[in-house]
C-alpha positions as CSV (number, residue, x, y, z in Angstrom):
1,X,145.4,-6.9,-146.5
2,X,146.5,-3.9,-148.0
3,X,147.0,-3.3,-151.5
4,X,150.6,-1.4,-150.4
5,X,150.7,-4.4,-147.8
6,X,150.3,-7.0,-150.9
7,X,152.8,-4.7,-152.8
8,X,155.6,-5.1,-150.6
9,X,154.9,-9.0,-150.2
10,X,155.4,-9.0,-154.4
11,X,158.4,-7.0,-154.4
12,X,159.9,-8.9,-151.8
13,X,159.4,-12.1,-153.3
14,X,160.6,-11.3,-156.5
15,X,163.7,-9.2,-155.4
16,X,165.0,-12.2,-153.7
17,X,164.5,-14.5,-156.6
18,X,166.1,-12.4,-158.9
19,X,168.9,-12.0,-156.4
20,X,169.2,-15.6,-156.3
21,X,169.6,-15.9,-160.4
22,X,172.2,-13.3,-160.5
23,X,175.5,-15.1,-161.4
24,X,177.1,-13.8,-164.3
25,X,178.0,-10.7,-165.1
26,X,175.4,-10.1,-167.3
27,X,172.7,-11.2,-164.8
28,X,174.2,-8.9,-162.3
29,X,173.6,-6.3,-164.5
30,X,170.3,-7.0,-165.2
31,X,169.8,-7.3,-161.2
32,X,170.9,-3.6,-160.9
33,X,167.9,-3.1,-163.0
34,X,165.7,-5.1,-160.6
35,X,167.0,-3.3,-158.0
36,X,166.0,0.2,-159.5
37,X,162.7,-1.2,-160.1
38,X,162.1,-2.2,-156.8
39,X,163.1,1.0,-155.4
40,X,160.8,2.6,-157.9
41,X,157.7,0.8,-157.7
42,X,158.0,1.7,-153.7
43,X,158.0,4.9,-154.4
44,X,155.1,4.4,-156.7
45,X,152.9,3.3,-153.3
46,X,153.4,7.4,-152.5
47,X,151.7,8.3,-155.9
48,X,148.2,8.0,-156.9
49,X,147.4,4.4,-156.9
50,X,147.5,2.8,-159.6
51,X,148.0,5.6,-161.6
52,X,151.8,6.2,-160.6
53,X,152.4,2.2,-161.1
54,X,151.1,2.7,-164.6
55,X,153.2,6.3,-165.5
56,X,156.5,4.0,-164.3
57,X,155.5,1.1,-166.6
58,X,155.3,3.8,-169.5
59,X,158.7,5.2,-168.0
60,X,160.5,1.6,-168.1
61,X,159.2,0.5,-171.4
62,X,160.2,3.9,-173.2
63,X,163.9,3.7,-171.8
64,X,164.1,0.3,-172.4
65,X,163.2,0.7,-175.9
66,X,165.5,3.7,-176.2
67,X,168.3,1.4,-174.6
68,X,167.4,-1.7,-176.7
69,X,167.4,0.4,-179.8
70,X,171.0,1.8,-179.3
71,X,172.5,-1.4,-178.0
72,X,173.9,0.4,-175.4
73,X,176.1,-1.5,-173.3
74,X,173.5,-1.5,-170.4
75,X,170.6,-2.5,-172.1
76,X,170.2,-5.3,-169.6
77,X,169.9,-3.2,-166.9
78,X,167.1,-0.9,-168.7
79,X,165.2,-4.5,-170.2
80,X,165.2,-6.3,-166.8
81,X,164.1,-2.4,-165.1
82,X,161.4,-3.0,-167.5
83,X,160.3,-7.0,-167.1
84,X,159.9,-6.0,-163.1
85,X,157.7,-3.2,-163.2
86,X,155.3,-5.2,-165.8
87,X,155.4,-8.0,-163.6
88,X,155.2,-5.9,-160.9
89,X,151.7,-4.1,-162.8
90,X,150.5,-7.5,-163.9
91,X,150.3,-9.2,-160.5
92,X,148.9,-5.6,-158.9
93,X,146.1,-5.8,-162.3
94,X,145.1,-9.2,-160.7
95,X,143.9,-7.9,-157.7
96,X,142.5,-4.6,-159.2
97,X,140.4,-7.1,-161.6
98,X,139.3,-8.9,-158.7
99,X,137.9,-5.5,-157.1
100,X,136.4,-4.8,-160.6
101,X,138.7,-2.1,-161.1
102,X,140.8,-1.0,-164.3
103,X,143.8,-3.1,-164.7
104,X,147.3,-1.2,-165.4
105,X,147.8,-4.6,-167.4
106,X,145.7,-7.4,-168.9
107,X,146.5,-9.6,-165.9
108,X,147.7,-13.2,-166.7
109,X,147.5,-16.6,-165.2
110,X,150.8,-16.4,-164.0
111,X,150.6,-13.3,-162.2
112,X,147.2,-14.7,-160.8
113,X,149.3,-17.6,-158.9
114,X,151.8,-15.0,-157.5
115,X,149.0,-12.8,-156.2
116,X,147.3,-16.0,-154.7
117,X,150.7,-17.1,-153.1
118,X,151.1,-13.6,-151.9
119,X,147.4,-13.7,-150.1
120,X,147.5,-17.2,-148.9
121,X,145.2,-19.3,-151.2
122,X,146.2,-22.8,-151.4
């Protein structure tokens, strides 16, 4: 498989449970978020991998912080941006540690059971 293969498998998966947890208004905000994300580590796939992964992380955690900071009235949308590109980089960091490669993230166990869903292992 395919590490942009894998990729879209993650993004998938974790789009449509967020879209499932999005019932109040709040949490429809924060999916708008999500949804930026998504689009956004996609694009990432036609960057240096997993350089451009790692340059959105930095993006999503300074705006988030920036958003956080001036409790704008959006700061869910800009936090939630955030938590799905560093899951995003954590579950991608499993695989790159697997290869022996330089993580984006310190990967974690959690993001090691998604990656092992994703690639089949029971």
């Amino acid at each position: 498989m395919l590490i942009r293969d894998f990729l879209n498998f993650v993004l998938d998966d974790a789009l449509e449970d967020a879209r499932l947890r999005a019932v109040t208004p709040a949490e429809r905000l924060a999916f708008a978020g999500i949804e930026l994300a998504d689009a956004e580590c996609r694009d990432s796939l036609a960057a240096e991998f997993p350089g451009g992964l790692g340059d959105l992380l930095c993006d999503a955690r300074r705006e988030a912080a920036a958003a956080i900071g001036a409790a704008a009235p959006d700061q869910w949308f800009w936090f939630a941006r955030e938590l799905h590109v560093e899951w995003i980089a954590n579950v991608c960091s499993v695989i790159l540690a697997q290869h022996h490669l330089p993580t984006i993230v310190p990967p974690t166990k959690g993001a090691a059971m998604a990656a092992a869903k994703v690639a089949g292992v029971r």
